[in-house]
Backbone of each chain as nested JSON, in Angstrom:
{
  "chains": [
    {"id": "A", "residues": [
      {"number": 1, "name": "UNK", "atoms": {"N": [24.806, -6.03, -4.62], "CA": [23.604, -6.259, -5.392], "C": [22.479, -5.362, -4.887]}},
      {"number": 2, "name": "UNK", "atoms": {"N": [21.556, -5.109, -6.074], "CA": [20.67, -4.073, -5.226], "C": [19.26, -5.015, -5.252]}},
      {"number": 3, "name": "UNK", "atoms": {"N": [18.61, -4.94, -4.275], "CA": [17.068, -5.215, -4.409], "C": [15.693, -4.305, -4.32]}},
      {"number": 4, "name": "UNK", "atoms": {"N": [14.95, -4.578, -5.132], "CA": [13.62, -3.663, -4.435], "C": [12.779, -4.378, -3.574]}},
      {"number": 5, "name": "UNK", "atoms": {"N": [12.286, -3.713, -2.794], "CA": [11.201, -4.205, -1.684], "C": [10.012, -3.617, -2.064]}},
      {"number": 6, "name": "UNK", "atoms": {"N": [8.828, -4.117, -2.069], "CA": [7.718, -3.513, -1.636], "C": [6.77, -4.139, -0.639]}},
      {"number": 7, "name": "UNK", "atoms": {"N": [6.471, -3.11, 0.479], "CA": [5.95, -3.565, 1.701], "C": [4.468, -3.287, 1.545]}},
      {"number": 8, "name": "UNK", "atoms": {"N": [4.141, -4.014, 2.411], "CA": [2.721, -3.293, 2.829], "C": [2.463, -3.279, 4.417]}},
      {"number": 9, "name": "UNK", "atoms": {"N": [1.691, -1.671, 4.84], "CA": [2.029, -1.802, 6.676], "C": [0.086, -1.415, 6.59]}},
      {"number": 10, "name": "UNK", "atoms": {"N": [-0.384, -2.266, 7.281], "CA": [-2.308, -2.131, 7.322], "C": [-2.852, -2.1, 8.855]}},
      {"number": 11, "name": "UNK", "atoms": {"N": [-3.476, -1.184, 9.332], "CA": [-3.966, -1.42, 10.538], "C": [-4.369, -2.686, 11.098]}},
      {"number": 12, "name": "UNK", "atoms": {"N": [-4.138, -2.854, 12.413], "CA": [-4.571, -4.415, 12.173], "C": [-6.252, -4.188, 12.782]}},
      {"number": 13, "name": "UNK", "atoms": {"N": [-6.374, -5.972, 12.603], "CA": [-7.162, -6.44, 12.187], "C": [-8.443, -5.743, 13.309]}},
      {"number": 14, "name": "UNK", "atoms": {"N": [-8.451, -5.808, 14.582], "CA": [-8.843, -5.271, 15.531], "C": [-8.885, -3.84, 15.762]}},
      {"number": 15, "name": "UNK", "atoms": {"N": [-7.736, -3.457, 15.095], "CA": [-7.921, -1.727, 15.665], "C": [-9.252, -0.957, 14.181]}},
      {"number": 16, "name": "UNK", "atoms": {"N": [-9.741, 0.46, 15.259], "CA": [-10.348, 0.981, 14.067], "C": [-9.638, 1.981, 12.888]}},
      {"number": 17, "name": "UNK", "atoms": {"N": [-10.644, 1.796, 11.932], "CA": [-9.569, 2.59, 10.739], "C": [-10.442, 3.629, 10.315]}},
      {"number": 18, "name": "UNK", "atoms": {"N": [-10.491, 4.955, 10.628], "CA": [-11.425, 6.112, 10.51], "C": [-11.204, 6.381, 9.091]}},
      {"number": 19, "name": "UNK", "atoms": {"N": [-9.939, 6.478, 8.704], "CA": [-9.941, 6.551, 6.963], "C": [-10.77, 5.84, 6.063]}},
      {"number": 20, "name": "UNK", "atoms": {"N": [-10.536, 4.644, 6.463], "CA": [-11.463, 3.29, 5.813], "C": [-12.897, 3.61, 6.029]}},
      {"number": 21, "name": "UNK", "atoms": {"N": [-12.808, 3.99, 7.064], "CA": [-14.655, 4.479, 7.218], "C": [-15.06, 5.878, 6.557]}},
      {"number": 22, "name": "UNK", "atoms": {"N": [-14.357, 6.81, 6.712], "CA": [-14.319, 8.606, 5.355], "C": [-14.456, 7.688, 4.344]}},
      {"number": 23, "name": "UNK", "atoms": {"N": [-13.823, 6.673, 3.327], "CA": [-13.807, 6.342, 1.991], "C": [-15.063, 5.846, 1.858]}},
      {"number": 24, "name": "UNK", "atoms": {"N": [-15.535, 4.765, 2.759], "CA": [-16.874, 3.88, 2.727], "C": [-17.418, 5.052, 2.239]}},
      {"number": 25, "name": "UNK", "atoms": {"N": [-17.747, 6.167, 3.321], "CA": [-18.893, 6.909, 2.969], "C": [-19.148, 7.956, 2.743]}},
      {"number": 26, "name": "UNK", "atoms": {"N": [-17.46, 8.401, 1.979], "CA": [-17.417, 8.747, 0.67], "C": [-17.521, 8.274, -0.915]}},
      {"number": 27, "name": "UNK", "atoms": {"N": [-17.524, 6.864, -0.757], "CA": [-17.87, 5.961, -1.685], "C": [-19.529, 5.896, -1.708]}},
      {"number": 28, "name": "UNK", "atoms": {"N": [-20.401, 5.585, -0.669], "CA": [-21.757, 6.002, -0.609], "C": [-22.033, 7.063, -1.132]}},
      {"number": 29, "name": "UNK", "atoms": {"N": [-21.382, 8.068, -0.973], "CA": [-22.021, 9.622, -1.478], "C": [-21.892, 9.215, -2.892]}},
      {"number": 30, "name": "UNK", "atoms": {"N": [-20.63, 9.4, -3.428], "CA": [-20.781, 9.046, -5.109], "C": [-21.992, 8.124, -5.457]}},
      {"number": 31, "name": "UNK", "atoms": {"N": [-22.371, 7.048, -5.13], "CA": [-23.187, 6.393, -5.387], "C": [-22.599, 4.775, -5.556]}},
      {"number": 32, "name": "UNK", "atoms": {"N": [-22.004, 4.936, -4.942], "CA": [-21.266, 3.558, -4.903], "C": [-21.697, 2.298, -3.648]}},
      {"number": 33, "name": "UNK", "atoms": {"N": [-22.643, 1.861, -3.553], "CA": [-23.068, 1.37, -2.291], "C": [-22.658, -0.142, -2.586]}},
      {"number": 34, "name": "UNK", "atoms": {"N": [-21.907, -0.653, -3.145], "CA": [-21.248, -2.018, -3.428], "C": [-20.123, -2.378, -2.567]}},
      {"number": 35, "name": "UNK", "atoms": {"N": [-19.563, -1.336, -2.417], "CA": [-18.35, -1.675, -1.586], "C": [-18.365, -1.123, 0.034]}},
      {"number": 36, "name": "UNK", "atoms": {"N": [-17.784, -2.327, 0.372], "CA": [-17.746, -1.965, 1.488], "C": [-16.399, -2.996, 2.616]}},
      {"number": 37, "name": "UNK", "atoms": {"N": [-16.132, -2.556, 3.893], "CA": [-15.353, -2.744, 4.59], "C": [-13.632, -2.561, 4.018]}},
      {"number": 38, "name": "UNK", "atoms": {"N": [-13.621, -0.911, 3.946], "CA": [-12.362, -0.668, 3.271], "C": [-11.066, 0.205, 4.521]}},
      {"number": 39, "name": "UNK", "atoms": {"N": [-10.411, -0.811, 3.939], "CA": [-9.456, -0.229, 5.346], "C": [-8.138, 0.049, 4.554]}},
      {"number": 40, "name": "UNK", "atoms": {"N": [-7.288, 0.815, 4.874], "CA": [-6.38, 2.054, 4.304], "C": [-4.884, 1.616, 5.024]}},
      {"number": 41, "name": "UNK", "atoms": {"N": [-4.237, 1.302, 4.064], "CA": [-2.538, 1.155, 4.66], "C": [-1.556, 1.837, 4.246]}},
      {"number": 42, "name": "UNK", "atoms": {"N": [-0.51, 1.872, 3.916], "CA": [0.522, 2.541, 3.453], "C": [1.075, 1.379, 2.691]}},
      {"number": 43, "name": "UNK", "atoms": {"N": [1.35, 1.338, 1.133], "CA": [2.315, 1.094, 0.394], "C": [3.519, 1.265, 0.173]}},
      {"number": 44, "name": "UNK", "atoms": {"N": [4.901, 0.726, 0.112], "CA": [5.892, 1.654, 0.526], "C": [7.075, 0.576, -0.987]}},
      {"number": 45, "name": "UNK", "atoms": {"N": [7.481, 1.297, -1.486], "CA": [8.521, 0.754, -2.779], "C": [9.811, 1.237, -1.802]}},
      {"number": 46, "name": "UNK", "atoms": {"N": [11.108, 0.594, -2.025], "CA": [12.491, 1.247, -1.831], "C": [13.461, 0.46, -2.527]}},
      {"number": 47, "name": "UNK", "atoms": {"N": [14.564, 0.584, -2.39], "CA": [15.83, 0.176, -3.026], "C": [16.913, -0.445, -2.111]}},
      {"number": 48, "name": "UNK", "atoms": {"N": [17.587, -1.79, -1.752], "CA": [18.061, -1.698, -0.87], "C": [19.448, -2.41, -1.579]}},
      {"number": 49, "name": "UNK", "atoms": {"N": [20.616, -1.873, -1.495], "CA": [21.814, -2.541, -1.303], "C": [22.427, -3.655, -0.298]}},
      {"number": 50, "name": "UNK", "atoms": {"N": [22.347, -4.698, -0.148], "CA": [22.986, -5.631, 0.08], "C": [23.894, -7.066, -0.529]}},
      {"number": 51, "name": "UNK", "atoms": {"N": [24.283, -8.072, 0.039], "CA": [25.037, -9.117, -0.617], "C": [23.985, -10.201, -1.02]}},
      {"number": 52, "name": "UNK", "atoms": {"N": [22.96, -10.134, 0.266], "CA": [22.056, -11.758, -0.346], "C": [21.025, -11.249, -0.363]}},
      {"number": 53, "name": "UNK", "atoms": {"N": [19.87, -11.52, -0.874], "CA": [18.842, -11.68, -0.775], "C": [17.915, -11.702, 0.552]}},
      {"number": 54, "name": "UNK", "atoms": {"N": [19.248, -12.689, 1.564], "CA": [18.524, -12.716, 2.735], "C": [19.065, -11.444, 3.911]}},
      {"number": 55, "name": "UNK", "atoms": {"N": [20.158, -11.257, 3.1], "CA": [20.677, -9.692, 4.297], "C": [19.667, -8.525, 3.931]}},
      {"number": 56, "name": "UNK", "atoms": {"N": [19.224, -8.388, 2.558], "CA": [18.305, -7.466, 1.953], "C": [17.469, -7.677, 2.979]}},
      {"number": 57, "name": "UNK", "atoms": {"N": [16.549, -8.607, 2.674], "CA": [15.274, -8.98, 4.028], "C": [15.267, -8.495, 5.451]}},
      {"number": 58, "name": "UNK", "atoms": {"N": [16.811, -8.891, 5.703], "CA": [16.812, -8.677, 7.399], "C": [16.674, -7.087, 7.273]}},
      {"number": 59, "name": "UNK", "atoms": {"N": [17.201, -6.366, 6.273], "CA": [17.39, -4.914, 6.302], "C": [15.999, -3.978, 6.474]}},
      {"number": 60, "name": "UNK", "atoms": {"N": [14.855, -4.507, 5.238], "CA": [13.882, -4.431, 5.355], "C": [12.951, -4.67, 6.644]}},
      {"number": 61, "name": "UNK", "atoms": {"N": [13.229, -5.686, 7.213], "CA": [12.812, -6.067, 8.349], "C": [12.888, -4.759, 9.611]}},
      {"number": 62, "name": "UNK", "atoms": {"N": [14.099, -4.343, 9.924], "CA": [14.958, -3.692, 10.497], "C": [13.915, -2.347, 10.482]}},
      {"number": 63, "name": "UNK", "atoms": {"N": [14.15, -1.854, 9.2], "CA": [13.577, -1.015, 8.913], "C": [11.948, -0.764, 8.936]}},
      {"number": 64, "name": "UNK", "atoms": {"N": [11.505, -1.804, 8.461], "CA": [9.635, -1.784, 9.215], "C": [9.308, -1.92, 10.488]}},
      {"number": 65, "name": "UNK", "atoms": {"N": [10.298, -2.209, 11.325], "CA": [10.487, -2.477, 13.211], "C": [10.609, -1.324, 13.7]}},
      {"number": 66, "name": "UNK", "atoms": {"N": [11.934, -0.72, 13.078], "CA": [12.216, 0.388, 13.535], "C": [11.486, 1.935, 12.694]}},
      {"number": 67, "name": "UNK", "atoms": {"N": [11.084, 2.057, 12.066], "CA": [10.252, 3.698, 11.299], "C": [9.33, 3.42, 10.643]}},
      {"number": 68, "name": "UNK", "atoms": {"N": [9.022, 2.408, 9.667], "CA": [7.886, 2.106, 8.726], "C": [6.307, 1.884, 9.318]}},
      {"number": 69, "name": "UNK", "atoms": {"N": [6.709, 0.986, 10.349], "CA": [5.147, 0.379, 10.589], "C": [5.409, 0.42, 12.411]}},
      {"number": 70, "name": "UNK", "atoms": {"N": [3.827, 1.274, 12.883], "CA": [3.869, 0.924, 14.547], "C": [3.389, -0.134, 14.761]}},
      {"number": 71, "name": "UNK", "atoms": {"N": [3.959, -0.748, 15.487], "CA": [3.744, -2.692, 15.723], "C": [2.655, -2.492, 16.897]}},
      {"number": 72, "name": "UNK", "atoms": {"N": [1.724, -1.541, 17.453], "CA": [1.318, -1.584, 18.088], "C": [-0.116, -1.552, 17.364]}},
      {"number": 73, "name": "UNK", "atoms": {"N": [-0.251, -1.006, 16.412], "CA": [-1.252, -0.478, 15.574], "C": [-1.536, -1.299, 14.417]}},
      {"number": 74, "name": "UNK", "atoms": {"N": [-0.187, -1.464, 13.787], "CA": [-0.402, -2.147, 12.046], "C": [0.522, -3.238, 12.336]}},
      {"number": 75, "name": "UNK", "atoms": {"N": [0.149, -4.338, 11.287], "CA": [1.252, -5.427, 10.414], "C": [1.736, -4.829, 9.14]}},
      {"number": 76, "name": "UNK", "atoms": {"N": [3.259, -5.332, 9.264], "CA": [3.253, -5.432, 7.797], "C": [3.771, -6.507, 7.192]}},
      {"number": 77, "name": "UNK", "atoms": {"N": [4.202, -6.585, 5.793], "CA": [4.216, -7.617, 5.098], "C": [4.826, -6.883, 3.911]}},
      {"number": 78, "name": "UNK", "atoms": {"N": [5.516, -7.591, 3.415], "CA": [7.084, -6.955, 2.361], "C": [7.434, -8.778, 1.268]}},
      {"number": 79, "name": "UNK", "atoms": {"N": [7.787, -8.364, 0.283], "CA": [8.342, -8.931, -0.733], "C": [10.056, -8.287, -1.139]}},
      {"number": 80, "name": "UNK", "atoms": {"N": [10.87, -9.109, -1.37], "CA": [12.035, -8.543, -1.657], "C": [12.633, -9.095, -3.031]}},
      {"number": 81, "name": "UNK", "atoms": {"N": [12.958, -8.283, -4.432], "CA": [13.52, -8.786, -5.422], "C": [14.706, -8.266, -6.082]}},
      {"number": 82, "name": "UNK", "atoms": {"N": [15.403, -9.187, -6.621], "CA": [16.638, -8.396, -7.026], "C": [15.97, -7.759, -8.122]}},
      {"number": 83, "name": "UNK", "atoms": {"N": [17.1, -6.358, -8.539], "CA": [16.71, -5.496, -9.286], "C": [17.453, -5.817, -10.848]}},
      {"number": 84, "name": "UNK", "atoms": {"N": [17.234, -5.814, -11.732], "CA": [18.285, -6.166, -12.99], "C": [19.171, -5.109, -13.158]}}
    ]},
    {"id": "B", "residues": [
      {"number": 1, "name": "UNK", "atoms": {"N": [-22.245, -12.606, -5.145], "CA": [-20.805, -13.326, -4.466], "C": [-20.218, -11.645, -4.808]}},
      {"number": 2, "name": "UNK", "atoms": {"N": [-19.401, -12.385, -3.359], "CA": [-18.501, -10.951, -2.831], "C": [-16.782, -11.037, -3.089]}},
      {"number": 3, "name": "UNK", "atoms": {"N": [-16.445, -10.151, -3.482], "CA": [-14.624, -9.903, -3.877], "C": [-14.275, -9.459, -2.75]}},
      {"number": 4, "name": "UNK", "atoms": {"N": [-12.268, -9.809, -3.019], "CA": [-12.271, -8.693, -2.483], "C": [-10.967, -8.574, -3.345]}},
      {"number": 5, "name": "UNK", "atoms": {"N": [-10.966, -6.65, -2.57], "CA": [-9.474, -6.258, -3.66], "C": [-8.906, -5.746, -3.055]}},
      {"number": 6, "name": "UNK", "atoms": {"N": [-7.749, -5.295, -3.671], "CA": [-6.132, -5.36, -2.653], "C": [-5.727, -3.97, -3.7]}},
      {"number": 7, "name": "UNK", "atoms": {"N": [-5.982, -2.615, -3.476], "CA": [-5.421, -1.957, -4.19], "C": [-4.151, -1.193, -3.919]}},
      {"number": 8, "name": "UNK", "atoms": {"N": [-3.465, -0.496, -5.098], "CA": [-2.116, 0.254, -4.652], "C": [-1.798, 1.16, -5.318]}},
      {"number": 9, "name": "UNK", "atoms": {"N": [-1.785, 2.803, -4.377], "CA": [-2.099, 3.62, -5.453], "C": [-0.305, 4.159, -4.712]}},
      {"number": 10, "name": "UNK", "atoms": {"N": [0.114, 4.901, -5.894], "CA": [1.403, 5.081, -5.569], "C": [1.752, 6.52, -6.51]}},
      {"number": 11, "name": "UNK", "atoms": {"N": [2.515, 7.848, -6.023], "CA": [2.958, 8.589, -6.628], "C": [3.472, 8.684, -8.084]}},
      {"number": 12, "name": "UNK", "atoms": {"N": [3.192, 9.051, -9.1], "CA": [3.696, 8.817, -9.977], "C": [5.367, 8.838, -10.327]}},
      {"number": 13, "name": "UNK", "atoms": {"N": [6.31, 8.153, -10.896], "CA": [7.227, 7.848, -10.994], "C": [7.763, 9.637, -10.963]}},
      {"number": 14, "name": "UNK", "atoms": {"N": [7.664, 10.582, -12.092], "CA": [7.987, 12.075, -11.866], "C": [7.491, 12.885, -10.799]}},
      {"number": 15, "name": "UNK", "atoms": {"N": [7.051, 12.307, -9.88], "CA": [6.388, 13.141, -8.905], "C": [7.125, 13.183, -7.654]}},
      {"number": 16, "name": "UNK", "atoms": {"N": [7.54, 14.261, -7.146], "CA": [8.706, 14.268, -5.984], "C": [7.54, 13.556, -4.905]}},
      {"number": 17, "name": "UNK", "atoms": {"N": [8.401, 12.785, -3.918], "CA": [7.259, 12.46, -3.154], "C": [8.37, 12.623, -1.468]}},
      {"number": 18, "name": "UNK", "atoms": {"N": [7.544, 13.813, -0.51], "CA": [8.293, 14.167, 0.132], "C": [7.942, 13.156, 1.832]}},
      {"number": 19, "name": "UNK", "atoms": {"N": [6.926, 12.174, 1.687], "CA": [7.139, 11.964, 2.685], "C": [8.032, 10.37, 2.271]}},
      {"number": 20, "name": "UNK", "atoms": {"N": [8.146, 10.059, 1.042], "CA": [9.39, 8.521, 0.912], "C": [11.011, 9.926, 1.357]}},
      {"number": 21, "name": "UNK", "atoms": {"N": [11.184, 10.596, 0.935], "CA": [12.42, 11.865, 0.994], "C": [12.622, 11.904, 2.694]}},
      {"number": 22, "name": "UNK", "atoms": {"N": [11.57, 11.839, 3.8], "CA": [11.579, 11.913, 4.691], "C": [11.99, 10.778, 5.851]}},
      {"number": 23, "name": "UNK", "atoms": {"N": [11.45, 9.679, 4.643], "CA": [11.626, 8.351, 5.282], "C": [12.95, 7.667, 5.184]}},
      {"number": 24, "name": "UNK", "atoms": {"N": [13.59, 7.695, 4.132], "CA": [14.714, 8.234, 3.788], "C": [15.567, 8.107, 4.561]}},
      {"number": 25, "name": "UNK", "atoms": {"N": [15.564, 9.577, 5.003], "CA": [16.402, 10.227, 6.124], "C": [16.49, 10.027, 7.32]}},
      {"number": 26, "name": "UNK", "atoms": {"N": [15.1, 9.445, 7.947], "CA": [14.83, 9.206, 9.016], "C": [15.74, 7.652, 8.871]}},
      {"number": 27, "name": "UNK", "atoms": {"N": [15.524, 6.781, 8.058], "CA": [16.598, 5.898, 7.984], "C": [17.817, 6.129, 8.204]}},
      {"number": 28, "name": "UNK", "atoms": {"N": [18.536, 6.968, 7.764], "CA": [19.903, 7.238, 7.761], "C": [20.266, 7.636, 8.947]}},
      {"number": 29, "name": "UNK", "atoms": {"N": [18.896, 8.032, 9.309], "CA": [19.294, 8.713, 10.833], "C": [19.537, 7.743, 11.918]}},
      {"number": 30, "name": "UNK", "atoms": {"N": [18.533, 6.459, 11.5], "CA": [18.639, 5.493, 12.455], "C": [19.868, 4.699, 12.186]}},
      {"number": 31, "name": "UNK", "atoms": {"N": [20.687, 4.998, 11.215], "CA": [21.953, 4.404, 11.027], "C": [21.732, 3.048, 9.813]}},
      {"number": 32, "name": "UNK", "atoms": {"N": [20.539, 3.646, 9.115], "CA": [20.35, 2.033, 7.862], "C": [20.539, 2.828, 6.714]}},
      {"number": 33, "name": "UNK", "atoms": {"N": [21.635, 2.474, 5.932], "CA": [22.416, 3.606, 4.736], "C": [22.608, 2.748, 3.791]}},
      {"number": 34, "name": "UNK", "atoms": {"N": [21.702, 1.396, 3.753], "CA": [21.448, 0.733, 2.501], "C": [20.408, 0.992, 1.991]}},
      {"number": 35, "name": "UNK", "atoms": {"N": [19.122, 1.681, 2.759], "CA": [18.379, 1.639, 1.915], "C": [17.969, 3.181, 1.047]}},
      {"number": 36, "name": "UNK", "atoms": {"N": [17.368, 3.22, 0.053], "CA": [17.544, 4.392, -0.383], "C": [16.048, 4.598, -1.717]}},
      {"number": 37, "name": "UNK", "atoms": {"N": [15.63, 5.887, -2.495], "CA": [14.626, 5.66, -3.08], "C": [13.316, 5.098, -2.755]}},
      {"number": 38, "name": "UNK", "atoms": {"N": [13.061, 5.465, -1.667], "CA": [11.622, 5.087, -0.889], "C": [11.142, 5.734, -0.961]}},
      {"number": 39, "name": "UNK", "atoms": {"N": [9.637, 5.424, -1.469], "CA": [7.88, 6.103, -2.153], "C": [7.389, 5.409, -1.741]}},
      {"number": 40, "name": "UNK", "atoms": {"N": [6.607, 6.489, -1.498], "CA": [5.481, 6.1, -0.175], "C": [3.645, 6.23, -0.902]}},
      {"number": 41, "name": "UNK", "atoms": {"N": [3.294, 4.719, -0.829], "CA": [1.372, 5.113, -1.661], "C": [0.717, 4.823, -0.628]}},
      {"number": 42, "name": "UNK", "atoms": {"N": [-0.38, 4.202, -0.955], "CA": [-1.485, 3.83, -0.139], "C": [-1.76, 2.4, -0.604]}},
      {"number": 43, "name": "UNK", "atoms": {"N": [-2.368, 1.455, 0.029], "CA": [-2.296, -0.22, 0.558], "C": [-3.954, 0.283, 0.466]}},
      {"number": 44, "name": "UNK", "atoms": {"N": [-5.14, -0.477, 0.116], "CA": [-5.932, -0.526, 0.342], "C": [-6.91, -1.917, 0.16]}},
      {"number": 45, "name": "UNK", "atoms": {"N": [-7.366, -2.06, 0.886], "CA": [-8.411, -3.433, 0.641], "C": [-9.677, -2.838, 1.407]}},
      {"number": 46, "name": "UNK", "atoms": {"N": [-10.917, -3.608, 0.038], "CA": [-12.068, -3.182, 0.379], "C": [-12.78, -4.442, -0.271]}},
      {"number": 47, "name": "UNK", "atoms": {"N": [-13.968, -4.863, -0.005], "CA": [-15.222, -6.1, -0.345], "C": [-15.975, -5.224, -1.666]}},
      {"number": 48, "name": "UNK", "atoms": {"N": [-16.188, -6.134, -2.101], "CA": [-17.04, -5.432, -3.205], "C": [-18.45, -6.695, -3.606]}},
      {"number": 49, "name": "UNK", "atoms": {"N": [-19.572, -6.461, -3.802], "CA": [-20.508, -6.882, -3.86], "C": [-21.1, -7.233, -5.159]}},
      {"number": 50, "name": "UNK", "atoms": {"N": [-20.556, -8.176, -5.939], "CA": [-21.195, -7.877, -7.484], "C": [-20.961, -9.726, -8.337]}},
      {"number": 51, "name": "UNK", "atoms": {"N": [-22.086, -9.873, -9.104], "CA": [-22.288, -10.859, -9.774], "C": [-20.883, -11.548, -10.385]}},
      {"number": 52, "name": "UNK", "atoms": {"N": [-20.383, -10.538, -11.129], "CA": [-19.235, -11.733, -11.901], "C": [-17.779, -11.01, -11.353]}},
      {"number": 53, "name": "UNK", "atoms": {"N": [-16.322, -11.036, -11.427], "CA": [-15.337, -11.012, -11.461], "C": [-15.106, -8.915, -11.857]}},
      {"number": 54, "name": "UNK", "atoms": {"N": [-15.71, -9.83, -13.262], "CA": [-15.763, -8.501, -14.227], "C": [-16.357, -7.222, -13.495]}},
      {"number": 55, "name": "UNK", "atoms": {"N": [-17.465, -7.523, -13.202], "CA": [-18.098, -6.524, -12.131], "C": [-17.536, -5.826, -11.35]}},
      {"number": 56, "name": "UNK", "atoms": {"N": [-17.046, -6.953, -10.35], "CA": [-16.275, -6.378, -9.451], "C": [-15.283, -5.187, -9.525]}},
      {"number": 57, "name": "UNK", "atoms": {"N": [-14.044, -5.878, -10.499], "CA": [-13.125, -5.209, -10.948], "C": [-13.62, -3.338, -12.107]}},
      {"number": 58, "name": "UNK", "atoms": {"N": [-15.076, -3.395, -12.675], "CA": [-15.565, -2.304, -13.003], "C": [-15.193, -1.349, -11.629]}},
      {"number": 59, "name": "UNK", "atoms": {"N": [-16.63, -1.924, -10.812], "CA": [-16.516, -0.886, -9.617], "C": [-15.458, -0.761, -9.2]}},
      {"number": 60, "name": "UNK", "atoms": {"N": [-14.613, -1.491, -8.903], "CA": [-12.81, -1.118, -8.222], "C": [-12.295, 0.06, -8.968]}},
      {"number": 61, "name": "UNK", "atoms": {"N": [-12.621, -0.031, -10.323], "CA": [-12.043, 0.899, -10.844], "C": [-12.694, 1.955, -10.933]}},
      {"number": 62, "name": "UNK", "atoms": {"N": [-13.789, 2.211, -10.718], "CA": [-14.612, 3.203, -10.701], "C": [-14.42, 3.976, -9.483]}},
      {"number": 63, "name": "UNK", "atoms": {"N": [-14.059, 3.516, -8.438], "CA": [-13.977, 3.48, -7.342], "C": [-12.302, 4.584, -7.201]}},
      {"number": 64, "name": "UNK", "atoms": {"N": [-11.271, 3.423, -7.799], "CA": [-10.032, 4.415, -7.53], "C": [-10.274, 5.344, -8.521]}},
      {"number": 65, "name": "UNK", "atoms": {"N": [-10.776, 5.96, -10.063], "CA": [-10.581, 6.936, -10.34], "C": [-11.306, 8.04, -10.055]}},
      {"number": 66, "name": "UNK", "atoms": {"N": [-12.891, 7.817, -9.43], "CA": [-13.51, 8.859, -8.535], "C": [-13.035, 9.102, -7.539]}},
      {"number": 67, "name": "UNK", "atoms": {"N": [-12.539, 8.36, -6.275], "CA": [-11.911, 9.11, -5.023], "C": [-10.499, 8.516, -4.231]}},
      {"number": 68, "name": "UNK", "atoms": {"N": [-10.291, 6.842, -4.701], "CA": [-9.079, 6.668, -4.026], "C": [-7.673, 7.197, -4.633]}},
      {"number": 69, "name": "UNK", "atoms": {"N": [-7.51, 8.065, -6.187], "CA": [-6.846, 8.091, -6.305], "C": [-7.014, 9.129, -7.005]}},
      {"number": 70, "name": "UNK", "atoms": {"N": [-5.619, 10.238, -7.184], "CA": [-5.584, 11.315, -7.847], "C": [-4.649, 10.883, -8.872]}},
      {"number": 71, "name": "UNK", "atoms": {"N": [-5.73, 11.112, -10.244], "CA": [-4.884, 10.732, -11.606], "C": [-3.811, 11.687, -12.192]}},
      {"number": 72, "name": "UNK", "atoms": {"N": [-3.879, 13.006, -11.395], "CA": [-3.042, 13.533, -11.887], "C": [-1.271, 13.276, -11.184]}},
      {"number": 73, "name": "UNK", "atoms": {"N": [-1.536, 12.834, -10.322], "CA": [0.002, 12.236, -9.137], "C": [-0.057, 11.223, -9.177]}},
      {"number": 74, "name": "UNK", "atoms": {"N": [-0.909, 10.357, -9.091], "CA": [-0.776, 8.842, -8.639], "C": [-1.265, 7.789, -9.759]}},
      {"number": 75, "name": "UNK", "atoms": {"N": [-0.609, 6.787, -9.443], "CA": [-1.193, 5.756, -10.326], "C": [-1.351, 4.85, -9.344]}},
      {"number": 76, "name": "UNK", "atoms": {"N": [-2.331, 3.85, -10.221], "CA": [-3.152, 3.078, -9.27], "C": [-3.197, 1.504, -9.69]}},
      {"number": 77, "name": "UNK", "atoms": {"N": [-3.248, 0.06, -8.875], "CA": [-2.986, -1.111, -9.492], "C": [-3.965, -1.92, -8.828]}},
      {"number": 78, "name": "UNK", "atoms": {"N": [-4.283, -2.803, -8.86], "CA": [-5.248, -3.385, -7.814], "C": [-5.225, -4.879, -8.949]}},
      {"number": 79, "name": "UNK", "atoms": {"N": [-5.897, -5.763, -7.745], "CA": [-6.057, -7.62, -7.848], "C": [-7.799, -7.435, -7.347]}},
      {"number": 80, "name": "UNK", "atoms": {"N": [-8.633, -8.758, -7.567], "CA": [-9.426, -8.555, -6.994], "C": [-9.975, -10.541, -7.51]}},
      {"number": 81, "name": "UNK", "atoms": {"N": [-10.345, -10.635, -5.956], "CA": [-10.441, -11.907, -5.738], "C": [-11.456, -12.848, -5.002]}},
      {"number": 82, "name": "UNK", "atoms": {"N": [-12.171, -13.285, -5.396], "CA": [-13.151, -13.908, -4.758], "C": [-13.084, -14.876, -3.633]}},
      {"number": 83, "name": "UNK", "atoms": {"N": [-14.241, -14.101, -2.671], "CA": [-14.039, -14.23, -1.186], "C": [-14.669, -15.362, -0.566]}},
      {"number": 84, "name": "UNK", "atoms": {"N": [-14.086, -16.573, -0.095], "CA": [-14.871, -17.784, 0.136], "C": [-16.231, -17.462, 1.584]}}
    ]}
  ]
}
């Protein structure tokens, strides 16, 4: 069975996010002074072949531990669905 | 009253995207050969400052098609939700 995942990996909560701060105030320059405290993650879609639902997960898992997300830096957080 | 939103801007479906191609591989490398078709966007959350819902969601969008997102590669999705 195949599933899609989509993750999300976000600096955490404590560390700083220099991107998030370029957008703020690059968002100021346009003229946008409404928004604010924007912090920048990586979105990530894939495709995963497995039997359950829950082997899919562990795979995903596996995979944001090991290359996706530095656990030192970011969380992430993932959804897993079968594909039709 | 303040939002907040959860946006997701992501390569467009025809658009080669070489760092999911990279990620990929780097999987395979680590020995995970279920997963496959990984695209790689951007995760973003930012506060937004504005009277109604509607508001909010204006500027969000005003927001990703002036600088968080390039309309010609990427497409862009976002939620936006009021912040207790």
């Amino acid at each position: 069975m195949k599933f899609k995942a989509k993750i999300n990996v976000m600096p955490r909560q404590e560390i700083l996010d220099p991107q998030g701060k370029a957008v703020s105030l690059g968002l100021k320059n346009l003229g946008i002074s409404t928004i604010e405290n924007v912090r920048i993650g990586k979105h990530i879609h894939l495709e995963v072949e497995a039997d359950s639902s829950v082997k899919a997960r562990k795979q995903v898992e596996i995979a944001c531990e090991k290359l996706l997300a530095n656990l030192i830096m970011e969380d992430y957080a993932f959804e897993v669905n079968m594909l039709d």
